[in-house]
C-alpha positions in Angstrom: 52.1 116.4 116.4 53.2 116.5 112.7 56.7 116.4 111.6 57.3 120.0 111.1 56.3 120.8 114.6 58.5 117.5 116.0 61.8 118.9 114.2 61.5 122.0 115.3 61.6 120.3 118.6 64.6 118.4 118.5 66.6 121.4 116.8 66.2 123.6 119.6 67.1 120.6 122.1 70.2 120.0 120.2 71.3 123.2 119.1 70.7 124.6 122.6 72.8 121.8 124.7 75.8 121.7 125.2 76.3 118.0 125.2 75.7 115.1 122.9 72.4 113.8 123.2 71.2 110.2 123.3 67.7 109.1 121.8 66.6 108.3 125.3 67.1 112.0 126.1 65.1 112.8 122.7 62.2 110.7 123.8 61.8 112.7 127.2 61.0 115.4 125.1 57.9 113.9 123.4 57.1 112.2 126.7 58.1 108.8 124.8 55.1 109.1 122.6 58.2 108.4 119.5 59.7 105.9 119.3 63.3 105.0 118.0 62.9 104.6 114.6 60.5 107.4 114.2 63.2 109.8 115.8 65.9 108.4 114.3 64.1 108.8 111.0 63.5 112.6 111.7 67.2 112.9 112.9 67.8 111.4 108.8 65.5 114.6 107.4 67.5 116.8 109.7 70.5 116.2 108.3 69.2 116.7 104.4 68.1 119.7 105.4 71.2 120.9 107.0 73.5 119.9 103.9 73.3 123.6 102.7 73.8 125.6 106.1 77.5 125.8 107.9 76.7 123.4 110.9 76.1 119.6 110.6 74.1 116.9 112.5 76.3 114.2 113.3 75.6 110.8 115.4 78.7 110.3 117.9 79.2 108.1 120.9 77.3 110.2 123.4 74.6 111.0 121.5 73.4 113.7 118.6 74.4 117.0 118.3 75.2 119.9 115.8 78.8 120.9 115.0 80.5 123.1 112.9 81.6 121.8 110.0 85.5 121.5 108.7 85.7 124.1 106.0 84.0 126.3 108.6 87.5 126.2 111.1 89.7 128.6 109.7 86.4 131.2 110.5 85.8 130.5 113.7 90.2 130.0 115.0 89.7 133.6 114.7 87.2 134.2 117.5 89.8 131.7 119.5 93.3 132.9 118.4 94.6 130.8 121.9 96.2 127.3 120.2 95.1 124.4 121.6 97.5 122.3 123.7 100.0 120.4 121.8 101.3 117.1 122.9 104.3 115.2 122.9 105.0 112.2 120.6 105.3 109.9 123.6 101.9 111.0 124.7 99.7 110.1 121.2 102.0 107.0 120.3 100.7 106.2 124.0 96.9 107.2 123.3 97.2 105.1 120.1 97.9 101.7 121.6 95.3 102.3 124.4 92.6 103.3 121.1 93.9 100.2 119.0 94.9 97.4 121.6 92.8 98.3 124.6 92.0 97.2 127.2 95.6 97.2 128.0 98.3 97.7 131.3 100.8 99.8 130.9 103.4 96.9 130.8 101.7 96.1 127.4 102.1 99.9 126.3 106.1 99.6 127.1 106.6 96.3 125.1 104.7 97.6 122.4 107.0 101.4 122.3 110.0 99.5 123.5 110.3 102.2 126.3 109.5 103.1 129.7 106.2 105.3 130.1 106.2 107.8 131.8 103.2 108.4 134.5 103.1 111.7 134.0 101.7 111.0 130.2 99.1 108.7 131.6 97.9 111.4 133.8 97.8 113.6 131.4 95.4 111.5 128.9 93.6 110.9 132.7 92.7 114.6 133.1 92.1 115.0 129.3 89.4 112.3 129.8 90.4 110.4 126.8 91.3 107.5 128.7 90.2 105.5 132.2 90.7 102.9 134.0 88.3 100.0 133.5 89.8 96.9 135.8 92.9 95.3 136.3 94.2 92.2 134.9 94.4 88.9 137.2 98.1 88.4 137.4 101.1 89.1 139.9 100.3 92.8 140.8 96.9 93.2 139.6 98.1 96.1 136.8 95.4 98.4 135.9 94.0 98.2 132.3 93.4 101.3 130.5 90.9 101.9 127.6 89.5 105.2 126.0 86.2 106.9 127.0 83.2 108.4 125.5 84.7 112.1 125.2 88.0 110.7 123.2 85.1 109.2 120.6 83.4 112.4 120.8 86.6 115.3 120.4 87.3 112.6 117.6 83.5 113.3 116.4 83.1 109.3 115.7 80.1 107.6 117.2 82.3 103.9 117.9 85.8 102.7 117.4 84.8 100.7 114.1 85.4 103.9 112.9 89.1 104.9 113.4 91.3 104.4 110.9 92.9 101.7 109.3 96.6 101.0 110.3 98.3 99.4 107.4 100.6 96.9 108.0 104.7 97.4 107.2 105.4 96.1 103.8 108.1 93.6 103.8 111.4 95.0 102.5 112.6 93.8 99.0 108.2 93.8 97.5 107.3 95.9 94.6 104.6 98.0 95.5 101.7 96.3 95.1 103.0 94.1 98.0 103.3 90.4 95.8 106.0 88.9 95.6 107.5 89.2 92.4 107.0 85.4 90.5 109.5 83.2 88.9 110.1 82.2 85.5 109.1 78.5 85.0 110.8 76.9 82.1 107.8 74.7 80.4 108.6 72.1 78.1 108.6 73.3 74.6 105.6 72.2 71.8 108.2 70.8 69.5 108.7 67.8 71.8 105.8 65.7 70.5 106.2 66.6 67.1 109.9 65.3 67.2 108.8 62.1 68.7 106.2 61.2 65.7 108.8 62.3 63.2 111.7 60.0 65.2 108.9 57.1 65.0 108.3 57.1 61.2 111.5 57.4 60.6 112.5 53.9 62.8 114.3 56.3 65.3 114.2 57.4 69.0 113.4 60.7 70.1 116.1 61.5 71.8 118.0 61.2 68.0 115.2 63.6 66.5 115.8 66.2 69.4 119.4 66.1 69.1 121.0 68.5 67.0 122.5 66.9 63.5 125.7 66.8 63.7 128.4 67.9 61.6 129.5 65.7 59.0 133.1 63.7 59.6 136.0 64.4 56.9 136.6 61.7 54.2 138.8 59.2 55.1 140.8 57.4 53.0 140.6 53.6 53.3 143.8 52.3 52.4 145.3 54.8 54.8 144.6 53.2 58.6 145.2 55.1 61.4 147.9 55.2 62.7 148.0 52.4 65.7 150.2 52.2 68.5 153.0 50.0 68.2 154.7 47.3 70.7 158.4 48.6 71.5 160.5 46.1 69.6 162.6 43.8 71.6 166.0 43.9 72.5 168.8 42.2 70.4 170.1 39.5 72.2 173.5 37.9 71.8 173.7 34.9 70.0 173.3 31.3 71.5 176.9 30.2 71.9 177.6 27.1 69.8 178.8 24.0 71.8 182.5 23.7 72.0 184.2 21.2 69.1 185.1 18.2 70.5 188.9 18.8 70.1 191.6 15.9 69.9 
């Protein structure tokens, strides 16, 4: 079988199913006389070839299959006019910490929202098949953890969950934006420093003398003036010594 005859093959397959199909399901239809990497290299050409056209061939978690692509939506809504259900914030803040912590109870869900769940939202991601049950934890009640299925991969057209996007982390208040922290002025010592110690050292000084600034000179003084010096306080007069008596007659 040459190439030609082995792509026309797996375009009708795919284009004719209504599910994703997995390479083991691609095999049966050569009766495993491909193998893997021979189909998956066709798959490769496939999708060259379809670059041009307005459907795609796109790997997801089921399988392959052939999709419209997104500029082709606005089209096709008009065939559907019906919206599609909407659903509450509650619900998709709920469906986003199943995708990005699971597996995970429903006790985790309400510490991480701060808020009791209801089980209605549960079922309702339940009967959307975007989310299952897959064990329950081993502690006091045995809660049931929850993790998202094969169809929430699929409606979201990836083929694993390495593939959702990124969640970027709060920036702390008070950061510019490129999230650094803002650095501080270091006062460095300045060049001058050595210089004034090899001048202070010729000239028989320190170099604390040659870093100070020169001062300003002191007004003349004349020598024969001193300065004026505090004085003792002078004594008191005392009275004078009294004389011995005359020797009288």
């Amino acid at each position: 079988m040459n190439t030609a005859d082995a792509k026309r093959i797996l375009e009708t397959a795919l284009l004719c199913s209504a599910q994703p199909l997995p390479l083991r399901d691609l095999r049966a239809l050569f009766n495993d006389e491909l193998g893997a990497d021979t189909l998956k290299t066709l798959l490769a050409e496939m999708q060259e070839d379809w670059t041009q056209r307005g459907l795609e061939l796109v790997s997801v978690a089921s399988g392959w299959r052939f999709q419209s692509r997104p500029e082709m939506r606005d089209h096709l809504e008009r065939l559907h006019p019906e919206k599609p259900p909407r659903y509450t914030r509650a619900a998709l803040e709920t469906l986003a910490i199943i995708a990005y912590r699971q597996p995970v109870t429903r006790g985790d869900m309400e510490d991480i929202r701060g808020v009791t769940i209801n089980s209605l939202i549960l079922k309702q991601l339940e009967d959307r098949n975007w989310i299952e049950v897959i064990g329950h934890r081993e502690t006091v009640g045995r809660p049931a953890l929850y993790a998202t299925t094969r169809q929430f991969l699929d409606d979201l057209g990836l083929a694993s969950l390495d593939q959702l996007p990124m969640i970027e982390a709060p920036r702390p208040p008070g950061l510019p934006d490129g999230g650094e922290q803002p650095s501080l002025p270091i006062d460095e010592p300045e060049a001058a420093a050595p210089a004034q110690a090899d001048e202070a050292a010729e000239q028989g000084g320190t170099a604390e003398e040659a870093a100070a600034p020169d001062a300003p000179p002191a007004p003349d003084a004349d020598p024969a003036i001193a300065p004026d010096e505090p004085q003792a306080p002078a004594a008191p007069d005392l009275p004078p010594e009294a004389s011995p008596p005359e020797n009288q007659p």
